[in-house]
N, C-alpha and C positions, 0 to 999 in steps of 0.2 A: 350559491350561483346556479344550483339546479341541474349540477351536472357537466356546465357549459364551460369554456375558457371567455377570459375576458381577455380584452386588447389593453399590454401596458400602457400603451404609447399615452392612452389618451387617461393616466394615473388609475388605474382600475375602472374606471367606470366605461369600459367598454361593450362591445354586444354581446350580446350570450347566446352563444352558436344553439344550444338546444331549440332555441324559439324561432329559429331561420326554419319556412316550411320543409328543404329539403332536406333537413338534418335528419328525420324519422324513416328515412328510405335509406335501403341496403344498398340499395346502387341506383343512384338519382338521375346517371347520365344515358346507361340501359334504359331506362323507366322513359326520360324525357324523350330518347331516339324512341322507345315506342310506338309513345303515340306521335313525335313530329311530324312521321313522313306518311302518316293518315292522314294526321290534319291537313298537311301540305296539298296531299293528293285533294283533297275535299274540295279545299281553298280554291285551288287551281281548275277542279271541274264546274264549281258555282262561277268563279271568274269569268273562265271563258269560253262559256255558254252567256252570260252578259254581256263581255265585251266585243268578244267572236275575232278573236286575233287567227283562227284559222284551226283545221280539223287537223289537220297533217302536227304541225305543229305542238296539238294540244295532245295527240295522241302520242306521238313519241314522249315530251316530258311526264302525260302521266302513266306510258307504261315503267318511264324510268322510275318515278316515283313510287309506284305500285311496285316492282319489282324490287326496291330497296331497302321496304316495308317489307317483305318477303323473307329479304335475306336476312334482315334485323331480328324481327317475331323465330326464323329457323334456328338462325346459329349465334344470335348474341341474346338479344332478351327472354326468348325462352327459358334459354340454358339459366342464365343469371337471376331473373326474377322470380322463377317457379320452380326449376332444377328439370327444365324437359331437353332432352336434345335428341338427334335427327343422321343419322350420319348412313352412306351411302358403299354397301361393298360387293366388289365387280370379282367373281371368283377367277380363277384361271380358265375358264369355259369362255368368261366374257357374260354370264347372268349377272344382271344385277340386285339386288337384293337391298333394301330399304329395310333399316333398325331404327326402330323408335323406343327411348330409355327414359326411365322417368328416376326420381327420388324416392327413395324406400319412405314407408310412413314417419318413421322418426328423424328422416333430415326432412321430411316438410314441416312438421313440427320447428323448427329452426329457421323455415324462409320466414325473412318480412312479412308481415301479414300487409301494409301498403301496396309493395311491391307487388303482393300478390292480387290483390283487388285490381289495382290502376292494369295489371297485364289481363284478366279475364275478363272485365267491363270491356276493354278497348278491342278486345278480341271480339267480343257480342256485339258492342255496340257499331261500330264501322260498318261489317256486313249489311246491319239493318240500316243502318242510313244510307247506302249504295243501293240497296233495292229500292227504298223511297226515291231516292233521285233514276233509278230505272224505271220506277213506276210514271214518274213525271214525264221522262225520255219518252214513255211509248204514249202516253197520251197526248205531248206536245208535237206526237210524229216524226222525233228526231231522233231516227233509228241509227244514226252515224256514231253519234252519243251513247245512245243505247248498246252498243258493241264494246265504247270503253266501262261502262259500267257490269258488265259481262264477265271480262276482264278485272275488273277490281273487285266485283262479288265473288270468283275465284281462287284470286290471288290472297284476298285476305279473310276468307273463309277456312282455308286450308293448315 
């Protein structure tokens, strides 16, 4: 059976979990918020630039958007996908002081190697298609746009 369980119910001849695509990822649900709330943002900025439901509107859902892409990639998918985490300390002075920690070479040796792909493609890839659609913004003249794409070239660059 390859590994997989099968389902009594249906006398053995059930599915075989190995062959379901997200059986090969360490953490499938990390992986999926990954990239949803890019897609989303993406979705959302082609949308409505076509439909034009309104600037105000479109700019608060996709700073939320943008922004929860942010906290996803800092303090869940990083940490889980690739082993990076990010953590923030304020001494008794009131400085703050940003720590960035990664995984020694032999626990990267042990992440997913999917996991790890789908998190550095979506990392690369997003930025670069925010600038193509800024690149479009400034030659369509629709510099209002072009401020949220500013905004998402930041936000998911970082």
């Amino acid at each position: 059976m390859n590994g997989g369980s099968s389902n009594s119910a249906n006398g053995g001849a059930g599915i075989v979990t190995s062959d379901l695509p997200m059986e090969n990822y360490g953490h499938p649900f990390a992986a999926m918020f990954h990239v949803s709330f890019k897609i989303l943002a993406v979705v959302w900025y082609v949308l409505a630039n076509i439909i034009g439901a309104g600037f105000i509107t479109d700019f608060v859902v996709l700073v939320c958007l943008l922004s929860a892409d942010f906290w996803v990639v800092k303090n869940v998918s990083g940490r889980l996908l690739v082993g990076l985490r990010w953590w923030n300390d304020v001494d008794g002075n009131g400085d703050s002081r940003w720590t960035f920690e990664s995984v020694d070479v032999h626990a990267q040796q042990q992440l997913n190697k999917k996991d790890s792909s789908i998190f550095w493609t979506a990392l690369y890839l997003f930025p670069a298609i925010w600038i193509g659609l800024g690149i479009l913004a400034f030659l369509k003249f629709n510099f209002d746009y072009l401020l949220i794409v500013i905004i998402a070239v930041i936000l998911s660059g970082r």
